[in-house]
N, C-alpha and C positions, 0 to 999 in steps of 0.2 A: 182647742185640743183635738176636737173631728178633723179638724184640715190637716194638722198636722200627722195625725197616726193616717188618715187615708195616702196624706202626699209620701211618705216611709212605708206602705206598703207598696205603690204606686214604683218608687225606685229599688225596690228590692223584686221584684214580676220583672222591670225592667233588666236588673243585670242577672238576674237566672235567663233569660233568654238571650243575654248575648254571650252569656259562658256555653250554653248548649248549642249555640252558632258557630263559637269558635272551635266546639268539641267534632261538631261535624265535621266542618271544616277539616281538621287537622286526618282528622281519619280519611277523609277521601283524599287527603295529599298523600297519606301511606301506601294507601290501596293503588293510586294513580304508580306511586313509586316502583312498588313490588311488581307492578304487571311489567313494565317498561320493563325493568330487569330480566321480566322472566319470557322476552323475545318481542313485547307491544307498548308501542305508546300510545298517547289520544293526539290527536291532532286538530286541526282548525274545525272539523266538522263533527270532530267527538267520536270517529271513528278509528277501533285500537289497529297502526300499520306495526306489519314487523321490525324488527330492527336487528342486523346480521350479528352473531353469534362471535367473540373472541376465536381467532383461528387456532389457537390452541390454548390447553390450560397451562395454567403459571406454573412456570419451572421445567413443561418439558420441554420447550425449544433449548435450556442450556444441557439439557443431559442428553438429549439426542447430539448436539454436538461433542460427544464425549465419549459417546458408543465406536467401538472398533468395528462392528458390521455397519451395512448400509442401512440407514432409516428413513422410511419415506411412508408419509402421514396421507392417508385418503378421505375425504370429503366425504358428505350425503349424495353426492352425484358424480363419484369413483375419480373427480379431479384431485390432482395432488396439491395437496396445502403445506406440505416440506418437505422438503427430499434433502440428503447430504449430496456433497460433492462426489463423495466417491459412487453413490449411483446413479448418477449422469457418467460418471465413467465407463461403468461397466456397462453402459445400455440400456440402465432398465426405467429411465426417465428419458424421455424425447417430447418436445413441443408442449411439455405443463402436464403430462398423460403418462400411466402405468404402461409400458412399452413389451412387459410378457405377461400374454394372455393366461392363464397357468396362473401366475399369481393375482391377478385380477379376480379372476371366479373366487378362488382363496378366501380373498377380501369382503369378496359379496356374500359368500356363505359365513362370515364370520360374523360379516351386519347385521344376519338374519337371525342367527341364534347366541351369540354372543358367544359360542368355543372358539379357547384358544387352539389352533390348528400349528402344523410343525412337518413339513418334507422336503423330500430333497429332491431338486430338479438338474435337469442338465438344458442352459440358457445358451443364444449364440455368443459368441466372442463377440467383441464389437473391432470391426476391422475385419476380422478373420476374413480368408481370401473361401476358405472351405467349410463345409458345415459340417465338415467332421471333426472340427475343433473346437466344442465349444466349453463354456464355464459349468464346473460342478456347483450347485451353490445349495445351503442349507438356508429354507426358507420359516422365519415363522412369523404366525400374525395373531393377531389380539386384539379387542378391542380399544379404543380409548374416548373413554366416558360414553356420551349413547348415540355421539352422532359420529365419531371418528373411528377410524382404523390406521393400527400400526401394522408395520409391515420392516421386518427386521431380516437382511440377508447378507450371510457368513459366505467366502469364497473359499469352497473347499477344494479347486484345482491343485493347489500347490500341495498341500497337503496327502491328497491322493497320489498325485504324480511320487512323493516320496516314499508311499509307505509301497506302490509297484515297483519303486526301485529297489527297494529292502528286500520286498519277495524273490525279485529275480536274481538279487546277489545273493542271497540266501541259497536259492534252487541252484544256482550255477556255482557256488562256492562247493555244494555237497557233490557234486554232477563231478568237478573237477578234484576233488579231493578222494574220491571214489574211488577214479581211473587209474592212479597209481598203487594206492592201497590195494586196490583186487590184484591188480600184476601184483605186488610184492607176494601178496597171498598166495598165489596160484606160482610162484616163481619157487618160494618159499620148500610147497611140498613137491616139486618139479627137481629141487638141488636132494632133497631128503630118500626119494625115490631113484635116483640117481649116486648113493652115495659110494658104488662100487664102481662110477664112472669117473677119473680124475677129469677127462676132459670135458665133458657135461655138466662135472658143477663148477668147475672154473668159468664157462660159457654161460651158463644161470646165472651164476655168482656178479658175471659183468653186468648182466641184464636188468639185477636185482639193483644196484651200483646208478644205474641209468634213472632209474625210475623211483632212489632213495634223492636222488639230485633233483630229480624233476618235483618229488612231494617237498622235497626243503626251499627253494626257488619258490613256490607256488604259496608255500606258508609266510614265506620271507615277503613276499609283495604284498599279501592280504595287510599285512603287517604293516607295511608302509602304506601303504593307499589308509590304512587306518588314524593314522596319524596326521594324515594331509587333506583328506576326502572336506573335510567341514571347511573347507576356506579360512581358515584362524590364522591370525596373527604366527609367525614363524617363532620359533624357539631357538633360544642358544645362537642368536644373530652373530657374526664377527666376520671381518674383509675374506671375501673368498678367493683368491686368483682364476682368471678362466684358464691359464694356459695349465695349471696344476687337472684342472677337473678334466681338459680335454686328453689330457695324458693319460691320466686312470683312465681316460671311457675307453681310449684307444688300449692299453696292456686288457682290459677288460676284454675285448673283444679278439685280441690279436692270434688266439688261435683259433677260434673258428676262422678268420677273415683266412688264415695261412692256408688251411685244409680246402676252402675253397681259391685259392690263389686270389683272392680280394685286397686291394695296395687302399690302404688310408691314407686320405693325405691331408694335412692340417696346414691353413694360410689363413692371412687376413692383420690382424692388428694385436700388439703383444702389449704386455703389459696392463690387461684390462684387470680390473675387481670387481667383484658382485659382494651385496651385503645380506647374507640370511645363513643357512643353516649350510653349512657345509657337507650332512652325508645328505641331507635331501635333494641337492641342486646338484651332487655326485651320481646319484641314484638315478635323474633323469634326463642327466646329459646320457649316461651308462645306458640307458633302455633305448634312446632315440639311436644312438651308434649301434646298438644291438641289433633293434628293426633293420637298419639300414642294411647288414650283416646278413641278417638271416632271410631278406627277402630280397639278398640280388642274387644274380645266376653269377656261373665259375668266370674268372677273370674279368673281372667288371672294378669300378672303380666309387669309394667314397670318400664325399670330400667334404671335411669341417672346415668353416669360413665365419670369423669374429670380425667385428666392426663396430663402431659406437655411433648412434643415431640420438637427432635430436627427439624428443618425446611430442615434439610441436608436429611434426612430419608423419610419425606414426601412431600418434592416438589424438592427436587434436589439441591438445593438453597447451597452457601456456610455455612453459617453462621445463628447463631437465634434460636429463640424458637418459640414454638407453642402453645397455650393452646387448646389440642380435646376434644369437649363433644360432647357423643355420646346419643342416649336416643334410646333404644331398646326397643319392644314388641314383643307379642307373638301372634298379630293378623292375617290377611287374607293375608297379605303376598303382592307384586306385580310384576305380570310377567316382562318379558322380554322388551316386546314391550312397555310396559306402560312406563318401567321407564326408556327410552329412552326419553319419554315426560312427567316424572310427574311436572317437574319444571316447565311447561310452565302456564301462566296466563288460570283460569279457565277450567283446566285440570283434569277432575273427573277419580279416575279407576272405581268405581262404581258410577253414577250421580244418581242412586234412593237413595240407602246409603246414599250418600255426603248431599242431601236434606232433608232427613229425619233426618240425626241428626244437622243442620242448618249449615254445611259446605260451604263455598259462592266458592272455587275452587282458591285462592289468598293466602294462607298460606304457603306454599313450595313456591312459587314466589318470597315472599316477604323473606323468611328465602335465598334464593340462591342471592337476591340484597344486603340483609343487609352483608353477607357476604363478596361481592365481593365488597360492599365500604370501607369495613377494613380491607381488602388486604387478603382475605381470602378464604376458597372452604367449600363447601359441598357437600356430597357423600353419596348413598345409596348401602346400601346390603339386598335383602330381597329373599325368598323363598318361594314361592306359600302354602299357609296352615300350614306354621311354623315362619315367624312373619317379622320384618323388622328392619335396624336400620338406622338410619341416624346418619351421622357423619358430624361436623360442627368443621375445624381445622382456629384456629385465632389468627395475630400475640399477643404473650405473651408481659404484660403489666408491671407493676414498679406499688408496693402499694404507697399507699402515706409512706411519714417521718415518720407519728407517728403510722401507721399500718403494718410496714415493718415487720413479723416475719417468722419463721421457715413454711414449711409446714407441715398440719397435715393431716391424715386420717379423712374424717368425721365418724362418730358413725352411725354405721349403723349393725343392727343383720344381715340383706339377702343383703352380695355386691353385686353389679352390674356387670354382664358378662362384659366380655372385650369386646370392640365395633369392630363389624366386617368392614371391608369396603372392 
């Protein structure tokens, strides 16, 4: 009976110590587990090495690609650990490294105290030939978790560039809408102070006349440039004829061209159509023959020239046609620099000229919008005192069923020079 209650306490001493074996045990595999996790493991010598850190946390590598600004993720030792594609575009990633110092420091001030930080710099272009072109860009950064930084950057060039183009049509819309208003004003009590004079306010009376034309004209483009300025899809599309539009621009012009003894002369290729908006593509064949008009000197000669080109030859493009009209003069010509900007809204090369023959600075404007909402370019070629031509190429159009015919040559004694561009 001794043997046996000694040998059953004997086996019961025995597995309380190997349950308090295995209790150890298990806990030091925990402890072992958790350190490794939290940057150490043990290794052959029992001593805990680091072990490198996930490059980023779960989930944000898919939203970073999903961000419309640029995101690029910085390390404990200012390397970059993600960047998008679009800032290796703009420059601001080069050789694995934060490439503007400016947001660099950002970064490091942000490691240090963990504020999120937000300003705007002005970065180089990449490419850019000048450094007086560079990128507006909104910067902001934030931490991410305790060893990372974001760094998130908006390009607000285009944006800017829009809203200086607003201010200055703005300023130059009131500037020009001004000029005739006060002459009407001052005109106004000029006929009224005058009213015992017939011939005085007959002679106001024209003046006032000149200068009701000039403010209708000038409201009348704002007008259309309003309608065409956003590059959009064209309205009210249907077959245009070119020889019908080159007719209007020519009675449009025909008596100034007369007063200055100016001969128009229309050649090239008959029977073409264009497909978009018929007063628009009216509007700026009308303004290109007007310029031509009002900036040659007396007895001089302009000449419209139609032709149909393939689209392979003049934009690169596979396939298609083109219909080009060009309308050349032999006026004042314009330099270099100008016609770098003559498309721009209210853009004069001569502003006395341009006002004196009631030019509002909106007609080239409005002929490079009308273009570019029927998928189309226009181009100048001019030479300082030997003349100018504009060239306006647009995709070729389908007459109607019952106007479908051959093309003809129009009837012209004096062709039209071939359009330079």
């Amino acid at each position: 009976m001794d043997v046996n209650v000694a040998l059953a306490a004997a086996c019961a001493i025995a597995g309380l110590g190997v349950g308090l074996t295995a209790a150890i045990a298990f806990r030091w595999s925990e402890r072992e587990q958790a350190r490794a996790g939290s940057g150490g493991k043990v290794g052959k010598t029992g001593v805990s090495t680091p072990t490198q850190e996930p490059p980023l946390p779960p989930g944000v590598d898919t939203v970073l690609s999903v961000l419309r600004s640029c995101a690029i993720v910085l390390g404990e030792g200012d390397e970059v650990v993600k960047a998008s594609s679009a800032a290796y575009a703009m420059g601001l990633v080069r050789g694995g490294a934060m490439a503007v110092e400016q947001m660099l420091s950002l970064a490091r001030a942000t490691r240090r105290d963990g504020e999120i930080r937000q300003v705007e710099l002005e970065v180089p272009k990449p490419g850019a030939a000048r450094a007086t072109d560079p990128l507006a860009v909104s910067v902001r950064v934030a931490p991410l978790g305790s060893r990372l930084v974001l760094v998130l950057v908006e390009d607000l060039t285009e944006r800017r560039r829009i809203e200086a183009v607003r201010r200055d049509f703005v300023a130059n819309v009131s500037h020009e809408l001004k000029t005739p208003v006060g002459a009407l004003s001052l005109l106004s009590e000029a006929v009224a102070d005058a009213s015992d004079d017939p011939e005085a306010v007959q002679r106001f009376a024209g003046r006032m006349q000149i200068e009701a034309t000039r403010l209708a004209s000038l409201v009348q483009e704002i007008i259309d440039l309003s309608r065409v300025q956003d590059d959009q899809l064209m309205v009210d599309p249907e077959p245009v004829p070119v020889d019908t539009l080159i007719a209007e621009a020519i009675d449009r012009c025909r008596q100034p061209a007369a007063a200055k003894q100016i001969h128009i002369a229309a050649g090239g290729i008959g029977g073409l159509y264009l497909h978009g908006n018929r007063g628009q593509l009216a509007a700026a064949l009308g303004n290109l023959v007007e310029n031509a008009v009002n900036y040659s000197p007396p007895r001089t000669r302009v000449a419209i020239a139609t032709r149909r080109i393939s689209s392979a030859a003049a934009l690169g493009e596979a396939d298609g046609e083109l219909i080009e009209i060009s309308v050349t003069d032999q006026g004042i010509g314009i330099s270099e620099k100008d016609r770098e900007r003559i498309f721009e809204r209210f853009y004069r090369v001569d502003p006395a000229r341009s006002r004196a023959t009631g030019g509002t600075g909106l007609g080239l404007s409005i002929v490079k919008h009308v273009a570019a909402s029927h998928g189309g370019t226009v181009s100048v070629w001019s030479v300082e005192g030997q003349g100018s031509t504009f060239t306006v190429r647009l995709p070729a159009g389908q007459a109607p069923a019952a106007s479908q015919q051959s093309p003809i040559i129009l009837p012209n004694p004096h062709p039209a020079p071939e359009a330079r561009s």
